[in-house]
N, CA, C and O atoms as a GROMACS GRO file, in nm:
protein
  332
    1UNK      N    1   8.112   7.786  11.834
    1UNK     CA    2   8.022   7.899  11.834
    1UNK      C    3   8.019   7.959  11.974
    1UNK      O    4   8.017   7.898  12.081
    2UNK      N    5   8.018   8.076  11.955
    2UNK     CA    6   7.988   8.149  12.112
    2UNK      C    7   7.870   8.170  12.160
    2UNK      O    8   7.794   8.238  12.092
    3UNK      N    9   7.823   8.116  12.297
    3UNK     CA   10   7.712   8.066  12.323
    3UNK      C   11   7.658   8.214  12.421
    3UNK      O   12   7.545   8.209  12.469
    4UNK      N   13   7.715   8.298  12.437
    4UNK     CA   14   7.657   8.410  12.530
    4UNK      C   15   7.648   8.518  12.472
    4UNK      O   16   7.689   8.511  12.356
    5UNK      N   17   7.603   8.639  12.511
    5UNK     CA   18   7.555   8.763  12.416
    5UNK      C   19   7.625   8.826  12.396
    5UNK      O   20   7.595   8.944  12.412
    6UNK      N   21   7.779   8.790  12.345
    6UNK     CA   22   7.865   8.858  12.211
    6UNK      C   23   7.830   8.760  12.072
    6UNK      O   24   7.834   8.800  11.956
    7UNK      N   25   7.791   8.603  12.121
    7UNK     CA   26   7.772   8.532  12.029
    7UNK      C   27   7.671   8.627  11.946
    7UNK      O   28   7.719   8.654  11.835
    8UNK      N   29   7.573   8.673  11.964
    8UNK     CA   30   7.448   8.730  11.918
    8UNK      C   31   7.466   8.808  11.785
    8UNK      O   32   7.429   8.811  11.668
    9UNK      N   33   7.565   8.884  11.896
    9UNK     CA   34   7.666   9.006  11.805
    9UNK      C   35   7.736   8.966  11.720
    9UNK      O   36   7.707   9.019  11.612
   10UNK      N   37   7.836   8.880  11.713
   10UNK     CA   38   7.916   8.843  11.623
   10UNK      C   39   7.844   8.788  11.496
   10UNK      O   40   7.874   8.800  11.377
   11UNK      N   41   7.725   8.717  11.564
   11UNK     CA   42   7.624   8.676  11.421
   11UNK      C   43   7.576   8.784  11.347
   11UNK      O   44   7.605   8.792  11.228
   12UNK      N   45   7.508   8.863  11.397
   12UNK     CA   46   7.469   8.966  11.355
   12UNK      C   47   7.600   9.123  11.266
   12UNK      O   48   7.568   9.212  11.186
   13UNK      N   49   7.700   9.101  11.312
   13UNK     CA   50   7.781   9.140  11.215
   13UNK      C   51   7.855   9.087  11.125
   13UNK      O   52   7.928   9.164  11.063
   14UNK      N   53   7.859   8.950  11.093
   14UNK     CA   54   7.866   8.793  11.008
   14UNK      C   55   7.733   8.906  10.902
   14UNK      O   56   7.752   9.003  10.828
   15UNK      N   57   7.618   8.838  10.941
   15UNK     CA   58   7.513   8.905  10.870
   15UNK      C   59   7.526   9.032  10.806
   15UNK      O   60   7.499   9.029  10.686
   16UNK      N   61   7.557   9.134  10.851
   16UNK     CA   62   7.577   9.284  10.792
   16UNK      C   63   7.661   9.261  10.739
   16UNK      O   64   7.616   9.258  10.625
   17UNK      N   65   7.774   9.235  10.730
   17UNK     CA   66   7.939   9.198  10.659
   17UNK      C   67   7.865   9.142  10.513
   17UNK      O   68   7.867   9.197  10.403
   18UNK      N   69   7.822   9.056  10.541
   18UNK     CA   70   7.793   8.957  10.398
   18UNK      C   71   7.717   9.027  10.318
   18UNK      O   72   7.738   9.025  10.196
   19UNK      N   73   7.606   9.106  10.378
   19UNK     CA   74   7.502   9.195  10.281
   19UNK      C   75   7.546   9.286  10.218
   19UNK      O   76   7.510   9.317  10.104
   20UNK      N   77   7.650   9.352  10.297
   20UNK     CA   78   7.737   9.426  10.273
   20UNK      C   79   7.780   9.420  10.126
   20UNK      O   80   7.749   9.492  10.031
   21UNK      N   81   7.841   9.337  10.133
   21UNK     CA   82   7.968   9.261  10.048
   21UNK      C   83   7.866   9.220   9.890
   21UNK      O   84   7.897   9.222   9.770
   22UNK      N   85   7.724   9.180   9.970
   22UNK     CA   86   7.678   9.139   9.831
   22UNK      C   87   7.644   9.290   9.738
   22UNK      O   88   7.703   9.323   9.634
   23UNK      N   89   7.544   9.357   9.803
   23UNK     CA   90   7.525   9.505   9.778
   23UNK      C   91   7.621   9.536   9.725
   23UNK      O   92   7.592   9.538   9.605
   24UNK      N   93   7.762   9.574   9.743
   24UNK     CA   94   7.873   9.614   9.683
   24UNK      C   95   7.919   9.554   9.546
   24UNK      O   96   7.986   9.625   9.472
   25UNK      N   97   7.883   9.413   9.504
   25UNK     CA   98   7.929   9.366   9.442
   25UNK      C   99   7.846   9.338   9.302
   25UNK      O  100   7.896   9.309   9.193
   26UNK      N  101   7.661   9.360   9.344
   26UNK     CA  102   7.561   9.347   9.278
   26UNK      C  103   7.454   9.360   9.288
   26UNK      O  104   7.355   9.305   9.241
   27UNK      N  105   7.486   9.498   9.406
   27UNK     CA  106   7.364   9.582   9.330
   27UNK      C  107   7.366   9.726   9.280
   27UNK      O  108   7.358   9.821   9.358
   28UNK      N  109   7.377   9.741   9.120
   28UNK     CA  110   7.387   9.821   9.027
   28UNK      C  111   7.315   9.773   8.922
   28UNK      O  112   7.244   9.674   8.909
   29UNK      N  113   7.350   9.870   8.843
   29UNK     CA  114   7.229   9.889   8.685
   29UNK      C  115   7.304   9.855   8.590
   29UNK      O  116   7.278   9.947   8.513
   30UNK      N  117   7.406   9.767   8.515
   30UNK     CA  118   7.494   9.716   8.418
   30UNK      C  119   7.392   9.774   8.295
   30UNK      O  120   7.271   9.776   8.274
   31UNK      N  121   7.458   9.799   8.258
   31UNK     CA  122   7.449   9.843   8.084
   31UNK      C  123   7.422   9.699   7.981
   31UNK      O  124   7.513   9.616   7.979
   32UNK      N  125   7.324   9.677   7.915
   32UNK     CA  126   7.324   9.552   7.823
   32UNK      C  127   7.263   9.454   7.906
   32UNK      O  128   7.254   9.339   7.864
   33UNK      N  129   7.219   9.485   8.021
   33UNK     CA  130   7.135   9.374   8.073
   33UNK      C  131   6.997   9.354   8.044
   33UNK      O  132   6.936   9.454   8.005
   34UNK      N  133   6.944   9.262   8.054
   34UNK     CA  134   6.800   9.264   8.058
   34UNK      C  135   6.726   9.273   8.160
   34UNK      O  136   6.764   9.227   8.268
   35UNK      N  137   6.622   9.326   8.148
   35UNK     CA  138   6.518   9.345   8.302
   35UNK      C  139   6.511   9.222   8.354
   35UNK      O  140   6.548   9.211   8.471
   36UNK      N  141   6.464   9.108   8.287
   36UNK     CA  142   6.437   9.034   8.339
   36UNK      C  143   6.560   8.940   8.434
   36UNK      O  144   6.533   8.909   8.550
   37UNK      N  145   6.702   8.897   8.368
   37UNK     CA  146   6.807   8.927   8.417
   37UNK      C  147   6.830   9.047   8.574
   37UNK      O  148   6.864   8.992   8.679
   38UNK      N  149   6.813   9.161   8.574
   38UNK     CA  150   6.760   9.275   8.647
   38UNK      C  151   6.675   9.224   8.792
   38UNK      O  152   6.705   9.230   8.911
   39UNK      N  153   6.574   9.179   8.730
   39UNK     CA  154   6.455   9.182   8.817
   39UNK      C  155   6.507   9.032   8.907
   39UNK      O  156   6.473   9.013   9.023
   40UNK      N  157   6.587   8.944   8.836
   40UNK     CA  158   6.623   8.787   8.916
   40UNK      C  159   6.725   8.800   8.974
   40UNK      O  160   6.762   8.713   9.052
   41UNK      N  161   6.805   8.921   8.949
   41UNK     CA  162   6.964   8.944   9.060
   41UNK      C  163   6.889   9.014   9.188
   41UNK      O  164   6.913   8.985   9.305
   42UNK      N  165   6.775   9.127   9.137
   42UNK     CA  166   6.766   9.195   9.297
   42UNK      C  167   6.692   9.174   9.404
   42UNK      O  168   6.688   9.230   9.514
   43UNK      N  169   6.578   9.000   9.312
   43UNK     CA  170   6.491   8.922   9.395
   43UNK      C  171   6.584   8.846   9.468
   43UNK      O  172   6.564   8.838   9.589
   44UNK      N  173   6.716   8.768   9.402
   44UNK     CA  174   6.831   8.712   9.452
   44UNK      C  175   6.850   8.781   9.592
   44UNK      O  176   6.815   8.737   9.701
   45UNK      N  177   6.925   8.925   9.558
   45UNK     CA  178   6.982   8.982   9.658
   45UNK      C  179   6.843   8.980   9.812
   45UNK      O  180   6.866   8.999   9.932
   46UNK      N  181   6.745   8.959   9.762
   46UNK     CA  182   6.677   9.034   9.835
   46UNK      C  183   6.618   8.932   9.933
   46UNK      O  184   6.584   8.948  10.050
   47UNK      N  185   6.615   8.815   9.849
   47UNK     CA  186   6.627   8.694   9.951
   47UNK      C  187   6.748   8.626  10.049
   47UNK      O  188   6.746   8.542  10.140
   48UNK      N  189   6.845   8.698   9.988
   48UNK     CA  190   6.989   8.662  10.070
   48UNK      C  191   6.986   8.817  10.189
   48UNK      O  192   7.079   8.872  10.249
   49UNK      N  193   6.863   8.844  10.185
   49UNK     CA  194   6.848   8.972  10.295
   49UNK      C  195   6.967   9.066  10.290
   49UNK      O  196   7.003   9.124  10.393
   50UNK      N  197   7.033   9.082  10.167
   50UNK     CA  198   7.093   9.178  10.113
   50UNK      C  199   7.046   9.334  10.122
   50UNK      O  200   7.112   9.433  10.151
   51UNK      N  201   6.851   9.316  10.073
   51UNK     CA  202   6.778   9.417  10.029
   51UNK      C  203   6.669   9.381  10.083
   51UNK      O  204   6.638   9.262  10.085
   52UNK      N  205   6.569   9.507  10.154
   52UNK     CA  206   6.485   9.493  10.233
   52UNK      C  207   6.334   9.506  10.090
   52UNK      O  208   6.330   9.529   9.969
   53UNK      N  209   6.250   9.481  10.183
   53UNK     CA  210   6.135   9.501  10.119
   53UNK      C  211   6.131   9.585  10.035
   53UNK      O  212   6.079   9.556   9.928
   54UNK      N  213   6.179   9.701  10.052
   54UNK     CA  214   6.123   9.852  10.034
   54UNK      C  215   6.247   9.888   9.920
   54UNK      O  216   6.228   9.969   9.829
   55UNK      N  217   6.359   9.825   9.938
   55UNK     CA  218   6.469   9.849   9.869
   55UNK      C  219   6.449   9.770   9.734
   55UNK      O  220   6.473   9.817   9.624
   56UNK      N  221   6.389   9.610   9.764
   56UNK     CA  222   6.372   9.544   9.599
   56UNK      C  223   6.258   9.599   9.536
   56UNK      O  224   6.253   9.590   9.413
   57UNK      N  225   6.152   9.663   9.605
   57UNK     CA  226   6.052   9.738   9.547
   57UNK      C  227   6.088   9.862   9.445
   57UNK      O  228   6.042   9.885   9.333
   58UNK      N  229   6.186   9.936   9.524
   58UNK     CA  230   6.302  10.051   9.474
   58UNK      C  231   6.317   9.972   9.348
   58UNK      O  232   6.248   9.986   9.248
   59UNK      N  233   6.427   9.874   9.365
   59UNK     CA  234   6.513   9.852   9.220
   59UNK      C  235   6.422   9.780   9.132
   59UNK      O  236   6.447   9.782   9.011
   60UNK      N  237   6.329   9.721   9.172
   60UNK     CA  238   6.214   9.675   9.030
   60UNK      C  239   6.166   9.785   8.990
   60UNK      O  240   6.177   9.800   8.869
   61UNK      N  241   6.103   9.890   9.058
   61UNK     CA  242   6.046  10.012   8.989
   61UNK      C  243   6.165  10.012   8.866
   61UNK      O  244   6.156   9.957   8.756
   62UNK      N  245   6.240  10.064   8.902
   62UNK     CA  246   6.347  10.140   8.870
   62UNK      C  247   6.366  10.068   8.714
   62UNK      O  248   6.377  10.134   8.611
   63UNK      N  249   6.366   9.924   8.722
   63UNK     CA  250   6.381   9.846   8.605
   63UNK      C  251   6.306   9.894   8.546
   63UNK      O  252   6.329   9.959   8.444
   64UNK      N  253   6.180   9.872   8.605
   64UNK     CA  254   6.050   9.914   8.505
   64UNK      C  255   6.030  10.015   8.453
   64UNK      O  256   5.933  10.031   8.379
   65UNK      N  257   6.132  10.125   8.481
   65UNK     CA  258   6.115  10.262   8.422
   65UNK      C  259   6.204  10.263   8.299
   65UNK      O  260   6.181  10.317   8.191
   66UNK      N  261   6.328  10.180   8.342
   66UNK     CA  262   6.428  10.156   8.204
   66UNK      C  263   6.373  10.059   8.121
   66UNK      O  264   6.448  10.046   8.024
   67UNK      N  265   6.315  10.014   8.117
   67UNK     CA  266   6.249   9.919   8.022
   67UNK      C  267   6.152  10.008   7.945
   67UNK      O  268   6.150  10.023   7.823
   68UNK      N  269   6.069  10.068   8.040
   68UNK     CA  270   5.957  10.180   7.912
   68UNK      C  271   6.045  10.294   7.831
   68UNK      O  272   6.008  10.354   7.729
   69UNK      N  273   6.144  10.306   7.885
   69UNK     CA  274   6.203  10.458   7.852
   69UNK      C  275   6.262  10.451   7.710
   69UNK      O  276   6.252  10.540   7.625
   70UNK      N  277   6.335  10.318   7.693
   70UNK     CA  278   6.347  10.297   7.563
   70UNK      C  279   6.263  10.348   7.460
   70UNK      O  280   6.285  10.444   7.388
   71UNK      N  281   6.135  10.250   7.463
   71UNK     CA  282   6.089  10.275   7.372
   71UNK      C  283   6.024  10.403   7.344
   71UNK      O  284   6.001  10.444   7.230
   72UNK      N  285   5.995  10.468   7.457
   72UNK     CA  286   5.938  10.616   7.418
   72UNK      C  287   6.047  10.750   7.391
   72UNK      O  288   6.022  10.870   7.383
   73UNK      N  289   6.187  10.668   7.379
   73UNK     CA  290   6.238  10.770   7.296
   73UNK      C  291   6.316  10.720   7.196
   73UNK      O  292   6.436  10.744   7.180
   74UNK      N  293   6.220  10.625   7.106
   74UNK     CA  294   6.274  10.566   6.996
   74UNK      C  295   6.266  10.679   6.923
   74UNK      O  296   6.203  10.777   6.961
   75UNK      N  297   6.338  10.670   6.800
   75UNK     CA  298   6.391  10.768   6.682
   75UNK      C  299   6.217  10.806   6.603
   75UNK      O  300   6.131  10.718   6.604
   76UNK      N  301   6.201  10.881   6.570
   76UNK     CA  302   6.103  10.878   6.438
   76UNK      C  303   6.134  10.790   6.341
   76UNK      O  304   6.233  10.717   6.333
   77UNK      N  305   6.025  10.806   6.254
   77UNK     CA  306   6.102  10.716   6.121
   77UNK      C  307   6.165  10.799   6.043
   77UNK      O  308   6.138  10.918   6.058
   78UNK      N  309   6.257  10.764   5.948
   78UNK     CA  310   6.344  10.857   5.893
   78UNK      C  311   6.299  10.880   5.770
   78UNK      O  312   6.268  10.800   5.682
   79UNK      N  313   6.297  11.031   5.771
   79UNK     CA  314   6.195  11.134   5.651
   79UNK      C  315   6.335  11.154   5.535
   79UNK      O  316   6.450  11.188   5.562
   80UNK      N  317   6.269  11.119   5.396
   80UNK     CA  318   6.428  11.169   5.314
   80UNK      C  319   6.450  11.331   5.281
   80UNK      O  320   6.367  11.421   5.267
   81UNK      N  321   6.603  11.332   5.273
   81UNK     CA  322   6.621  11.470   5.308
   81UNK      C  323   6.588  11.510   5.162
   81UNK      O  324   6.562  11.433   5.069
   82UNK      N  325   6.594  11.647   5.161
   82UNK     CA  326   6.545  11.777   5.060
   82UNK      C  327   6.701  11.792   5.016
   82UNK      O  328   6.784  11.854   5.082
   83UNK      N  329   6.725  11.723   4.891
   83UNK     CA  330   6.876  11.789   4.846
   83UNK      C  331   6.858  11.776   4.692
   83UNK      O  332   6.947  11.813   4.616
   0.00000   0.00000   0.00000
């Protein structure tokens, strides 16, 4: 390990590199997932300091909006046609 203040640096872009890398790899909105699934990848990310406070706050909203949205644009019930 490098013990003087590039060491610092080199850690610290070790760190950004990896968050990097995770962000890139998982954090998105997959199709067929479940929130709850959802909500345990971006607490994941967010403890691997992937995602800041403000950012896992972001992507839970965000769940939580796809989760209601469903149901409020479920179909009517289906009326029989006039033939």
């Amino acid at each position: 390990m490098i013990d003087d203040a590039s060491g610092a640096k080199v850690l610290d872009e070790i760190a950004t590199r990896r968050a990097a890398a995770y962000r890139a790899e998982y954090d998105f909105f997959p199709d067929g997932e479940s929130p709850d699934d959802s909500r345990r990848r971006f607490k994941w990310l967010h403890q691997e300091e992937a995602l800041t406070d403000e950012q896992l706050q972001g992507r839970l909203a965000q769940v939580d909006a796809m989760e209601v949205a469903p149901t409020a644009l479920e179909p009517a019930a289906a009326r029989p046609l006039l033939n």
